[in-house]
ChimeraX commands (.cxc) that place a marker at each C-alpha (Angstrom):
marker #1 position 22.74,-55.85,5.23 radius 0.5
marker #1 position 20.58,-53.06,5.60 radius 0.5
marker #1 position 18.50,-51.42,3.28 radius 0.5
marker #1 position 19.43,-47.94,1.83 radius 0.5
marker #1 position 17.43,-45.26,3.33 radius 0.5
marker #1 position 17.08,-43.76,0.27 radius 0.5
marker #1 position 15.09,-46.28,-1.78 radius 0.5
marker #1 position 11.58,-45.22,-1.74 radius 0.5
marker #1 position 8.74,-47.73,-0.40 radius 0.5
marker #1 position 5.30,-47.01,-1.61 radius 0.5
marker #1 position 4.17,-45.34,1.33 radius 0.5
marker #1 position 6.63,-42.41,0.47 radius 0.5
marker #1 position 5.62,-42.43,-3.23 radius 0.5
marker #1 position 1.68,-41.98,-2.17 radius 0.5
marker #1 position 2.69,-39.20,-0.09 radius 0.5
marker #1 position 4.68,-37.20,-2.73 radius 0.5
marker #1 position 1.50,-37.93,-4.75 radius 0.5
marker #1 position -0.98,-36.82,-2.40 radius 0.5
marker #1 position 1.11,-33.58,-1.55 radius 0.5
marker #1 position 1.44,-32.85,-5.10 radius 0.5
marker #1 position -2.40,-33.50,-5.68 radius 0.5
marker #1 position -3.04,-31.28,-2.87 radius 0.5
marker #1 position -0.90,-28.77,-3.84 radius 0.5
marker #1 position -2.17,-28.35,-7.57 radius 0.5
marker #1 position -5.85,-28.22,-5.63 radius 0.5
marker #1 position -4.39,-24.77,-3.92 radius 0.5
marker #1 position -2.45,-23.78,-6.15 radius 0.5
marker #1 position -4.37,-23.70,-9.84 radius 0.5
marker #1 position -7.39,-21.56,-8.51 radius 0.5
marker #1 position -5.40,-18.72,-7.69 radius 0.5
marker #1 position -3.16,-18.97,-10.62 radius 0.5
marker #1 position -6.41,-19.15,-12.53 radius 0.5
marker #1 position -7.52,-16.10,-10.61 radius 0.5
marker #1 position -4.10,-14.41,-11.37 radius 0.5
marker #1 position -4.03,-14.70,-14.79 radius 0.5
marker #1 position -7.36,-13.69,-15.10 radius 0.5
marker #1 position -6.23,-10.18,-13.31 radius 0.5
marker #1 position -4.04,-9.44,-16.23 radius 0.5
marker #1 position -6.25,-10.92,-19.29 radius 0.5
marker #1 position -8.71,-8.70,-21.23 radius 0.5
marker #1 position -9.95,-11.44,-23.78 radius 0.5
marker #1 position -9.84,-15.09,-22.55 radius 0.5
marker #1 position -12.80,-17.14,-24.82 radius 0.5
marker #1 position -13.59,-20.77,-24.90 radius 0.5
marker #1 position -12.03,-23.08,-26.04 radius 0.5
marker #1 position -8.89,-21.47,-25.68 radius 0.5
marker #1 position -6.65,-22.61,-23.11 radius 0.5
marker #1 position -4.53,-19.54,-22.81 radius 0.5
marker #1 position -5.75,-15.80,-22.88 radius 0.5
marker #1 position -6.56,-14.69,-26.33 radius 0.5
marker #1 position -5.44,-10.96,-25.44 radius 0.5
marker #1 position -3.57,-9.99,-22.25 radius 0.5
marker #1 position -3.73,-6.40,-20.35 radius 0.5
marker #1 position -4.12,-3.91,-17.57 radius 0.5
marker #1 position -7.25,-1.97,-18.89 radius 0.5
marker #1 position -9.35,-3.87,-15.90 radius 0.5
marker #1 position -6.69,-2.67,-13.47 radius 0.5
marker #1 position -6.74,0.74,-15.00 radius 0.5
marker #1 position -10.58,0.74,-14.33 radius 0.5
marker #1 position -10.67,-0.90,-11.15 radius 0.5
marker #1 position -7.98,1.81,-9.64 radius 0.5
marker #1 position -9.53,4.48,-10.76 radius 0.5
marker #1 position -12.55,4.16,-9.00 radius 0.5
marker #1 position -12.43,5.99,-5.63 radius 0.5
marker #1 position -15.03,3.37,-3.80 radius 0.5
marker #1 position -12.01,0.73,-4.16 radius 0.5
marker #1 position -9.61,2.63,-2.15 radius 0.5
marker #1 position -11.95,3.59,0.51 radius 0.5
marker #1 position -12.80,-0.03,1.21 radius 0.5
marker #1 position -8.80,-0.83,1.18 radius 0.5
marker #1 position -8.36,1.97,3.67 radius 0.5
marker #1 position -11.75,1.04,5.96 radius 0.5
marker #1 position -10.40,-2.71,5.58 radius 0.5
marker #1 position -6.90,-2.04,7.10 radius 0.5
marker #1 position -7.93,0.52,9.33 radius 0.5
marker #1 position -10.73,-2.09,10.31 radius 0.5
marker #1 position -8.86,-4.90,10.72 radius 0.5
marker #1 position -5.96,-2.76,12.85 radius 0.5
marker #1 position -8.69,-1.50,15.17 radius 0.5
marker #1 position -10.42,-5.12,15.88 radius 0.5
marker #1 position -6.35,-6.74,16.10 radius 0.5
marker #1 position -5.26,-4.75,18.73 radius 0.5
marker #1 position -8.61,-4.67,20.74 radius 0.5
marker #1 position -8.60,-8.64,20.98 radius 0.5
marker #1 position -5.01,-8.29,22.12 radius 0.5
marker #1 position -6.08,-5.87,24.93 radius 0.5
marker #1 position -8.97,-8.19,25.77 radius 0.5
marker #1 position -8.13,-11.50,25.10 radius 0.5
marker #1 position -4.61,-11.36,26.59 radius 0.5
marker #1 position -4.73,-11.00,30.10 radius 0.5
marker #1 position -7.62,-13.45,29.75 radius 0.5
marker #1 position -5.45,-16.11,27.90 radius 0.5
marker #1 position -2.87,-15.61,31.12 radius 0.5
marker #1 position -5.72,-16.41,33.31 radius 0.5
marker #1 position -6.84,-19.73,31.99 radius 0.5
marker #1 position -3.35,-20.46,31.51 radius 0.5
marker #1 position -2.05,-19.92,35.00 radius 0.5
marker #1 position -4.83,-19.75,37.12 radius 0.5
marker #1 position -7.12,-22.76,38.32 radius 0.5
marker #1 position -11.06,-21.61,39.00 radius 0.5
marker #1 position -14.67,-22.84,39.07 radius 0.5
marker #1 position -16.08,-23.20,35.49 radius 0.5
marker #1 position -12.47,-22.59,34.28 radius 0.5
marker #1 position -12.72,-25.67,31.15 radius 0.5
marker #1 position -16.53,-24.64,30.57 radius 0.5
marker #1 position -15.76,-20.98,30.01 radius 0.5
marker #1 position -12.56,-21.99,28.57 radius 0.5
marker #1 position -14.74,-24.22,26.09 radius 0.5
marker #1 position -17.15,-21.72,25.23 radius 0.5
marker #1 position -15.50,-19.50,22.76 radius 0.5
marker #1 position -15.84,-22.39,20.57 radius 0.5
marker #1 position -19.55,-21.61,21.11 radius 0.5
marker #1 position -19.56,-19.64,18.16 radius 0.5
marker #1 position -17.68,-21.61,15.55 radius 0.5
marker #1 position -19.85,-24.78,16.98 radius 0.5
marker #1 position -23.28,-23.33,14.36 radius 0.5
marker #1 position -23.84,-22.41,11.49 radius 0.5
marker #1 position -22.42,-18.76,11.66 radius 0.5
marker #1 position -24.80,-17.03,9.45 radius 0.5
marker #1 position -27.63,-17.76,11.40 radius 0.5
marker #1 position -25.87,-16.37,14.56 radius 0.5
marker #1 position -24.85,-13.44,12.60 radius 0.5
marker #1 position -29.14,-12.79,11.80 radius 0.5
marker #1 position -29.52,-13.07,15.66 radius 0.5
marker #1 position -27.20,-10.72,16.70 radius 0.5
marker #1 position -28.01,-8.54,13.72 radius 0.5
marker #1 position -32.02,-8.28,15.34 radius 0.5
marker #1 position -30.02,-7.39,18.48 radius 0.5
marker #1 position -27.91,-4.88,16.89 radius 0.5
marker #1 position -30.76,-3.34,14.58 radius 0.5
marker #1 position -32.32,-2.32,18.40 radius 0.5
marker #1 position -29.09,-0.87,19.23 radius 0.5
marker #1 position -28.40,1.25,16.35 radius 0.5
marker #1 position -25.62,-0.46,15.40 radius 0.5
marker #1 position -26.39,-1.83,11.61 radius 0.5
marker #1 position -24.63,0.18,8.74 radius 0.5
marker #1 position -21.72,1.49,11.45 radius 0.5
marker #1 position -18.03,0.96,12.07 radius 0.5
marker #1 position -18.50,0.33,15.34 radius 0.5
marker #1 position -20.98,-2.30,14.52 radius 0.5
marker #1 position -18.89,-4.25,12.05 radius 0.5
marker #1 position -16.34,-4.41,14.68 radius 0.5
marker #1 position -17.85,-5.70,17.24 radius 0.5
marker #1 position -19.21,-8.96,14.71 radius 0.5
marker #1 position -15.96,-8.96,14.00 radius 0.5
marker #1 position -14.13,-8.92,17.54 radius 0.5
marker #1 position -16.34,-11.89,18.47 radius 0.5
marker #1 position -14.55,-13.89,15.53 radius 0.5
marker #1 position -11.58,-13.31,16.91 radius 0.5
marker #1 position -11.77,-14.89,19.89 radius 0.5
marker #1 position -10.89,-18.56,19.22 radius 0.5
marker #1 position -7.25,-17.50,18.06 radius 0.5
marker #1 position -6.58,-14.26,20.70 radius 0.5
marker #1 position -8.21,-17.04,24.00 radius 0.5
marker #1 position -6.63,-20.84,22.69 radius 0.5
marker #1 position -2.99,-20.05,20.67 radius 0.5
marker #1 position -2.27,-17.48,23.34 radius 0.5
marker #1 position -3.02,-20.12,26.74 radius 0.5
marker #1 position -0.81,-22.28,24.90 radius 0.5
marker #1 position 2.08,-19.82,24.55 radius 0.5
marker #1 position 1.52,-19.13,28.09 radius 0.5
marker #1 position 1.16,-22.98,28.90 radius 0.5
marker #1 position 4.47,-23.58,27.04 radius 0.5
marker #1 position 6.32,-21.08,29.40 radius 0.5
marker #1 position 9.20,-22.45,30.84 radius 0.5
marker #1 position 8.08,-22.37,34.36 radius 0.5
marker #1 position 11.60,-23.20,35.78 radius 0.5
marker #1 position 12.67,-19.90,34.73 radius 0.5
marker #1 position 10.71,-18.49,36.17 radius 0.5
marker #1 position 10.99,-19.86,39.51 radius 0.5
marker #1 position 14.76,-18.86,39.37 radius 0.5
marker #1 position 13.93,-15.29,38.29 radius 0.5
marker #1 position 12.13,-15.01,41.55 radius 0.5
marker #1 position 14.71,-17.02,43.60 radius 0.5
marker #1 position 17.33,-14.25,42.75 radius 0.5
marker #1 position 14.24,-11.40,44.43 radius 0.5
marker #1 position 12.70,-10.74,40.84 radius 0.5
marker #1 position 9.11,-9.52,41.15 radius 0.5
marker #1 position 6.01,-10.80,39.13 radius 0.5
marker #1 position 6.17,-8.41,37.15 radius 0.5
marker #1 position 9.71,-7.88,36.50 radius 0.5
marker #1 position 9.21,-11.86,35.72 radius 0.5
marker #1 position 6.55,-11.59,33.58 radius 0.5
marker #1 position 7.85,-9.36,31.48 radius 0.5
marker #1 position 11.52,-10.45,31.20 radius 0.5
marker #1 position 10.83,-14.45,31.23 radius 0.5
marker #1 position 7.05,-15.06,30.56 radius 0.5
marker #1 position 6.43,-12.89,27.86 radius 0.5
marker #1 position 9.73,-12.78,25.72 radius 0.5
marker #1 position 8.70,-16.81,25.36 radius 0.5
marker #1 position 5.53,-16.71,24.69 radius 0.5
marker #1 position 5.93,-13.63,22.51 radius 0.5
marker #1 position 6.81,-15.21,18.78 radius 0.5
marker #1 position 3.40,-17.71,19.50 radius 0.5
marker #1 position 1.59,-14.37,20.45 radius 0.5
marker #1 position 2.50,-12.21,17.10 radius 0.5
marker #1 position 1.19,-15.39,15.51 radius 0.5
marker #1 position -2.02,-14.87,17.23 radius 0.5
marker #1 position -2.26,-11.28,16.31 radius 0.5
marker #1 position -1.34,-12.12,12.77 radius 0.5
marker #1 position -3.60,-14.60,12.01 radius 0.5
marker #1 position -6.12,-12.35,13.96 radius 0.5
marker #1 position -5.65,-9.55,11.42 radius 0.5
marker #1 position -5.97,-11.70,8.21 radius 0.5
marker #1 position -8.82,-13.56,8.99 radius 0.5
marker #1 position -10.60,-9.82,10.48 radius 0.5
marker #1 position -9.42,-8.57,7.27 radius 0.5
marker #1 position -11.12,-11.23,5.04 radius 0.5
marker #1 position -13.98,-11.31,7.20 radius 0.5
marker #1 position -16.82,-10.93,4.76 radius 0.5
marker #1 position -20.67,-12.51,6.46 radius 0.5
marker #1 position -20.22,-9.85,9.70 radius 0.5
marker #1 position -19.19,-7.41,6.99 radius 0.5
marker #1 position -21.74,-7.74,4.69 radius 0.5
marker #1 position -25.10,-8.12,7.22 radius 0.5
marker #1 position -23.69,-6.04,9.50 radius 0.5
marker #1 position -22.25,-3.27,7.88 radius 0.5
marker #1 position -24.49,-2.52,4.83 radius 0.5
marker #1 position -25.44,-0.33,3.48 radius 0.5
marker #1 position -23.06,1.92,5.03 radius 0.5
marker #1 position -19.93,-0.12,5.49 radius 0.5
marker #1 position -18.21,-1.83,2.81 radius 0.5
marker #1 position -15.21,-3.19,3.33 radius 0.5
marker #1 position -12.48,-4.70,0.55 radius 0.5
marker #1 position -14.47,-8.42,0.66 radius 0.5
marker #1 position -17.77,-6.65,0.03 radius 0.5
marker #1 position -17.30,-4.41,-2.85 radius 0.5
marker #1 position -15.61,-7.07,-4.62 radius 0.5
marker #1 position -19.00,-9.40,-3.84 radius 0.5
marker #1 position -20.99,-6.08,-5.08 radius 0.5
marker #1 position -18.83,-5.83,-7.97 radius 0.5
marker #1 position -19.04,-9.19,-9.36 radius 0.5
marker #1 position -23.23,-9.18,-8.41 radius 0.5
marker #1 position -23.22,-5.68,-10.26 radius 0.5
marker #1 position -21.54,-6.55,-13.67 radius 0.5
marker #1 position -20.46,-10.42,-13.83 radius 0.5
marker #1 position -17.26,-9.50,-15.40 radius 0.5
marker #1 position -14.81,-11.89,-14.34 radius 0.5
marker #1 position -11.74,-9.17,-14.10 radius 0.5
marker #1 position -12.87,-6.73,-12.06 radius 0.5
marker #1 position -13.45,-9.86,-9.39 radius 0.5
marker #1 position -9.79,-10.85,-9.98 radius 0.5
marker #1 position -8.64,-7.75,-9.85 radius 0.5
marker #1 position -9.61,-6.94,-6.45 radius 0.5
marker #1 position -9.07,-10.63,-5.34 radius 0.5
marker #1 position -5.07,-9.90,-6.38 radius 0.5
marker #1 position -5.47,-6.75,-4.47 radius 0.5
marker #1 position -6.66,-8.52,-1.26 radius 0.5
marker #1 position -3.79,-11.24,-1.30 radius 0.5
marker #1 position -1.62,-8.27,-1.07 radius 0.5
marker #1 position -1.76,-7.60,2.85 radius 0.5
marker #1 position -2.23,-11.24,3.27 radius 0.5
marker #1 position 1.35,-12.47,1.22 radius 0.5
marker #1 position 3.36,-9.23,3.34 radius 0.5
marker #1 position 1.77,-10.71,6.46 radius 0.5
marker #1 position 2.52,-14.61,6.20 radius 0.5
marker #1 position 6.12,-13.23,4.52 radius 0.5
marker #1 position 6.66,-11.37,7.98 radius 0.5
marker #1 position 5.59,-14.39,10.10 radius 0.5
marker #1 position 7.74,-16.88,7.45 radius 0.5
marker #1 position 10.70,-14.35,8.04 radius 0.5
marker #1 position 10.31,-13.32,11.72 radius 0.5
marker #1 position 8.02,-15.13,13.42 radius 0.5
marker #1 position 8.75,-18.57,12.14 radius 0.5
marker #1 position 6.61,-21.85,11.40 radius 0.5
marker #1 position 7.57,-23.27,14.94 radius 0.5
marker #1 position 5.77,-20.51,16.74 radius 0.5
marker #1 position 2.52,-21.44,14.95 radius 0.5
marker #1 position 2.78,-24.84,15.70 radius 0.5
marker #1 position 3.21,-24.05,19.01 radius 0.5
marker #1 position 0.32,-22.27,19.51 radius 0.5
marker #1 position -1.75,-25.46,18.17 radius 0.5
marker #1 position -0.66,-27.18,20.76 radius 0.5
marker #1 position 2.04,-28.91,18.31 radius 0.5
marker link #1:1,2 radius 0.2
marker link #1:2,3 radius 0.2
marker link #1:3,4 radius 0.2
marker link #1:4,5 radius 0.2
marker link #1:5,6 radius 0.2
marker link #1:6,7 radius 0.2
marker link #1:7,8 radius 0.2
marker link #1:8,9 radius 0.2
marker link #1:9,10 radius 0.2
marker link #1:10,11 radius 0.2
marker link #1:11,12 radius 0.2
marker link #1:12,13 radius 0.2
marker link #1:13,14 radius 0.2
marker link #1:14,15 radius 0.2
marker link #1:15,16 radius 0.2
marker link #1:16,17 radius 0.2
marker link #1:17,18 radius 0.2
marker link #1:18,19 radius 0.2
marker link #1:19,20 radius 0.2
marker link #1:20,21 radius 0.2
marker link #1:21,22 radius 0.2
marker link #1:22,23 radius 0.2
marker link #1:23,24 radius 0.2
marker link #1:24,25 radius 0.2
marker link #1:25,26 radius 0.2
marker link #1:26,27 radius 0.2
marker link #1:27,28 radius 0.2
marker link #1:28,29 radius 0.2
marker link #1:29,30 radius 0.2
marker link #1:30,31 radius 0.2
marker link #1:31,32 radius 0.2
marker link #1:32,33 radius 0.2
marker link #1:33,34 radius 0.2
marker link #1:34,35 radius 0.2
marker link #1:35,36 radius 0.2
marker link #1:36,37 radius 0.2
marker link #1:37,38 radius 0.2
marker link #1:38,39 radius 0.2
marker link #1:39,40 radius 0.2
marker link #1:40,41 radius 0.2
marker link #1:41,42 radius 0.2
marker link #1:42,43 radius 0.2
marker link #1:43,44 radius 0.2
marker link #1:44,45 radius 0.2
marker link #1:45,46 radius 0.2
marker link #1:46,47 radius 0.2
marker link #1:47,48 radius 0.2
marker link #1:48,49 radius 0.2
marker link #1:49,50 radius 0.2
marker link #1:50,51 radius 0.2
marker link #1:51,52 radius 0.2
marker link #1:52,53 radius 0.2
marker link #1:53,54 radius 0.2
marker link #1:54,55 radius 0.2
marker link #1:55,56 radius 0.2
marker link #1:56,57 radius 0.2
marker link #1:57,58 radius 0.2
marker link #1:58,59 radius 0.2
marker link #1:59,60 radius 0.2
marker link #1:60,61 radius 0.2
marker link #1:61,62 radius 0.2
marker link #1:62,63 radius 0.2
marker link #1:63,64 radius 0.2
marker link #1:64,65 radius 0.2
marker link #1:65,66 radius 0.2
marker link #1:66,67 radius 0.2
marker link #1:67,68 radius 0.2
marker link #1:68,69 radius 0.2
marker link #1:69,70 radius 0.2
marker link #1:70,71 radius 0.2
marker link #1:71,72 radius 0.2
marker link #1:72,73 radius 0.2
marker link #1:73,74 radius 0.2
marker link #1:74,75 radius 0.2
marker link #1:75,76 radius 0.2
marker link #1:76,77 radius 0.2
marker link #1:77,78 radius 0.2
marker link #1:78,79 radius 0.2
marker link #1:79,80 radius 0.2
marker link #1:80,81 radius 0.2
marker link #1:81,82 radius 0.2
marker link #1:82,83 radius 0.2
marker link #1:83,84 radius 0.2
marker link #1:84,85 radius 0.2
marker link #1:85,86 radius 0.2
marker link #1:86,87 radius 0.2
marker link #1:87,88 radius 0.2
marker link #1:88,89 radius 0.2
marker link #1:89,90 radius 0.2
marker link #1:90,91 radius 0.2
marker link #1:91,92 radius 0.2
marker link #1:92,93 radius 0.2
marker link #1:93,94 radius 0.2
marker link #1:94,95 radius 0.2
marker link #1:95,96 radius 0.2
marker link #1:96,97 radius 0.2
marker link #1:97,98 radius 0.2
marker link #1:98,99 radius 0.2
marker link #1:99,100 radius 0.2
marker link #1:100,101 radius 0.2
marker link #1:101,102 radius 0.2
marker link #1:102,103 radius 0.2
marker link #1:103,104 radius 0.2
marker link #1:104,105 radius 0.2
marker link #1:105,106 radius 0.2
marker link #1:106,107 radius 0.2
marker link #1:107,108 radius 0.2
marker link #1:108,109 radius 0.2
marker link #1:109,110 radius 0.2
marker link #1:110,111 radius 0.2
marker link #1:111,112 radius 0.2
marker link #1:112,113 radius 0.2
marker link #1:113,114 radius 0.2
marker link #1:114,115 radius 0.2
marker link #1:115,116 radius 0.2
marker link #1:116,117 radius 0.2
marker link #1:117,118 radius 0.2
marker link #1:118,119 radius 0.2
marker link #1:119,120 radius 0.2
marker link #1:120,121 radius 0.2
marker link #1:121,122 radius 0.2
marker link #1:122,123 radius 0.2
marker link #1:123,124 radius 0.2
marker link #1:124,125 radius 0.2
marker link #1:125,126 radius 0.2
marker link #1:126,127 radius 0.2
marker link #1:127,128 radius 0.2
marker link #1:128,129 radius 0.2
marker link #1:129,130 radius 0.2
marker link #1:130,131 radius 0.2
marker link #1:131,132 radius 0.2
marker link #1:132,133 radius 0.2
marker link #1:133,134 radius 0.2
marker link #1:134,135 radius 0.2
marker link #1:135,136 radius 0.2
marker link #1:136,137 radius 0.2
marker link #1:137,138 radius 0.2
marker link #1:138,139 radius 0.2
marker link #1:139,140 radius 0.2
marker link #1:140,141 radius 0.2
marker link #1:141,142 radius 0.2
marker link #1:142,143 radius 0.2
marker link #1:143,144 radius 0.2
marker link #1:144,145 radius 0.2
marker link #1:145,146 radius 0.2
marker link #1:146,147 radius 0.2
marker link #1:147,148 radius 0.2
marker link #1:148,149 radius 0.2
marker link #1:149,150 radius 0.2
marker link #1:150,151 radius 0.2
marker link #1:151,152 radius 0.2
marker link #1:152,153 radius 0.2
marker link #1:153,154 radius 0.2
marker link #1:154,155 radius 0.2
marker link #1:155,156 radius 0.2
marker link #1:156,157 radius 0.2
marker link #1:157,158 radius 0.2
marker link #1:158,159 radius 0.2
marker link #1:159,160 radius 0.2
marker link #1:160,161 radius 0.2
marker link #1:161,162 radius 0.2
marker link #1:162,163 radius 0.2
marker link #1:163,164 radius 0.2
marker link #1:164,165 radius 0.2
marker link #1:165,166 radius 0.2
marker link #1:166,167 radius 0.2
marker link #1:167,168 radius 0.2
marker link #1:168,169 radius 0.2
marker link #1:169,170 radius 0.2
marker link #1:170,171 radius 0.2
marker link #1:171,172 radius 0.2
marker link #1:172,173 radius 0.2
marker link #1:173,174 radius 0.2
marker link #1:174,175 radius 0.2
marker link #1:175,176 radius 0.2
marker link #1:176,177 radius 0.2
marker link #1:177,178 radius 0.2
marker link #1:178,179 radius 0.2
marker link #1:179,180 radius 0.2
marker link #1:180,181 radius 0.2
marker link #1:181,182 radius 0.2
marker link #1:182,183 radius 0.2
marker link #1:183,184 radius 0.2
marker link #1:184,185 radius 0.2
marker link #1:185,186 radius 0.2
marker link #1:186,187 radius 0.2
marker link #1:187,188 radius 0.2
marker link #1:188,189 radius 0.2
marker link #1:189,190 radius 0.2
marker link #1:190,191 radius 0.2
marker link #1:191,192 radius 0.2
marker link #1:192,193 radius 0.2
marker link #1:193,194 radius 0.2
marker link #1:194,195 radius 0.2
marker link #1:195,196 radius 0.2
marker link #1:196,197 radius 0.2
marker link #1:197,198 radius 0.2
marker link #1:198,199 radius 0.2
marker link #1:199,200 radius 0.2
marker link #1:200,201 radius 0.2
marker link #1:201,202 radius 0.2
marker link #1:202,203 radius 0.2
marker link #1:203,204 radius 0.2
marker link #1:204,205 radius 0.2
marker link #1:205,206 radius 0.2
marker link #1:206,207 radius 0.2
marker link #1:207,208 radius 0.2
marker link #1:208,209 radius 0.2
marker link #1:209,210 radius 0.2
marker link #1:210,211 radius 0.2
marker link #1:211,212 radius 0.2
marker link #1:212,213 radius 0.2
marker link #1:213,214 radius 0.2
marker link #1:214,215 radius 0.2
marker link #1:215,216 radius 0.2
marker link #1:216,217 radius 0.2
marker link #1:217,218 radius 0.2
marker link #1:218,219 radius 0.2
marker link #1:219,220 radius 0.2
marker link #1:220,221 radius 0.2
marker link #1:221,222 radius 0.2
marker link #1:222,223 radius 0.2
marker link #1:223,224 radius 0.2
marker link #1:224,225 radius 0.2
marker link #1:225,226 radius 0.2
marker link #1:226,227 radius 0.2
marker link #1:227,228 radius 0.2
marker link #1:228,229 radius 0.2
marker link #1:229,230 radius 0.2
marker link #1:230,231 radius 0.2
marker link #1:231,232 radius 0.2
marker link #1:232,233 radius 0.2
marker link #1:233,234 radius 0.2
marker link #1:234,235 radius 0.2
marker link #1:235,236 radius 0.2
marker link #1:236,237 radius 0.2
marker link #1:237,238 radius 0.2
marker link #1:238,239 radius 0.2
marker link #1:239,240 radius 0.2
marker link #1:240,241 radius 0.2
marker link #1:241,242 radius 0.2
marker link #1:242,243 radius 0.2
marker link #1:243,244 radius 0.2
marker link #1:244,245 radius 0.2
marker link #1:245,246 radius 0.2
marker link #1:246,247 radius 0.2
marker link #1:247,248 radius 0.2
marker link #1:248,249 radius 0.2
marker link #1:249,250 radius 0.2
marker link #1:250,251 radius 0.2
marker link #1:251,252 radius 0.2
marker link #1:252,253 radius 0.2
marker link #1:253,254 radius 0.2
marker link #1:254,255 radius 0.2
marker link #1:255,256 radius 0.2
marker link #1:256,257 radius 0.2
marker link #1:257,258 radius 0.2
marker link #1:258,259 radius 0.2
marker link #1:259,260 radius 0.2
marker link #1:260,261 radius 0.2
marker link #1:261,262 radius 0.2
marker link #1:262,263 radius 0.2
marker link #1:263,264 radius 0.2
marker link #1:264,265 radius 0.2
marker link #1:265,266 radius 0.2
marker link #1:266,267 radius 0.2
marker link #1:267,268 radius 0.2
marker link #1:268,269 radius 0.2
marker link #1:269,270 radius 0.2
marker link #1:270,271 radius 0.2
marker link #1:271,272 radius 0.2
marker link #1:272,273 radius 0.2
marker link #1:273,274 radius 0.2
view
């Protein structure tokens, strides 16, 4: 007879290990973080808060430089988002669809950047941007910050468009539909869901984004990231850093909810290639 599927061979028991492993290496730092947020006297050797509390978040609201940098930060991260989309887009069709010379070199080279050391090609382009006038601006910080955004807006996008059901297509245009009556009834409804994953992960990592940020934009610019690195630098009390570490997995946890609830995990994997 066979065996039961449900007795467990070892294999399956390291797994369930390793996954729970892994997860307690995620998980504990940010529940350490979290109940830091809300603890006013935690001393060794204590294993639990001494004294819990919102005076830190009382202070850290309070201070108008907090909810500037959550504004800039949202406003920044909309700006670069939808700037990839309108530049990395129609580019992502064209390696997708379209055979030229240098097609897998270009294709290749957006990679460029997250192929070194990043800091040191943030100093370069800092010298570059220092001639420009561009240090300590918006429009500066952006810019650092469009050219991380190119790996996910250029490769999950060509695979949407890759994944296209091209037989649809074809029998869009058999019945005298036009490219661009196809493109935007067949192509894009498709490739859409992989797309908004694009745009999402775009905006998270642009709004997390804190070397460009910080060489780019100082002294002028300081975005959520930044002040909480200035804060913790300026007073090495460990609540104020939680504090605004809580406050930046807020537009992070409504994002991935959206994209859980909406979007879907499939769409992701998808635009991986999976």
């Amino acid at each position: 007879m066979p065996r039961s599927s449900s007795i467990w061979r070892p294999r399956d028991v390291t797994g369930l290990l390793l996954a729970f492993l892994l997860t307690i290496a995620v998980v504990m730092p940010l529940l350490v973080v979290g109940v830091w947020a809300f603890t006013e006297v935690w001393r060794y050797p204590s294993i639990v808060p001494q004294q819990f509390g919102l005076r830190f978040w009382e202070q850290t609201l309070s201070r108008s430089d907090v909810w500037s940098a959550l504004r800039l930060s949202l406003g920044l991260s909309t700006f670069v988002t939808l700037v990839s989309a309108v530049i990395c887009l129609p580019a992502a069709y064209a390696f997708a669809r379209l055979r030229f010379p240098g097609r897998d070199l270009l294709f290749f080279s957006f990679l460029a950047g997250h192929a070194f050391p990043k800091f040191g090609l943030l100093v370069a382009i800092a010298a570059i941007f220092l001639q420009l006038g561009l240090i300590g601006t918006f429009w500066g910080v952006a810019l650092i910050q469009l050219v991380s955004t190119l790996m996910f807006m250029i490769w999950i996008p060509v695979a949407a468009f890759q994944a296209v059901d091209r037989r649809m297509e074809e029998a869009a245009r058999d019945v005298g539909a036009g490219p661009l009556r196809v493109f935007w009834s067949i192509t894009l409804p498709q490739a859409a869901p992989t797309i908004a994953a694009a745009l999402l992960l775009t905006f998270v990592s642009t709004f997390y984004e804190t070397e460009g940020a910080w060489l780019i934009g100082a002294p002028g610019i300081r975005t959520m990231p930044v002040l909480m690195i200035s804060f913790i630098n300026n007073q090495m009390v460990i609540q104020y850093g939680a504090v605004l570490s809580v406050m930046l997995w807020v537009p992070s946890f409504v994002a991935l909810t959206f994209a859980r609830r909406v979007i879907g995990g499939a769409s992701f994997a998808r635009g991986f290639g999976g």
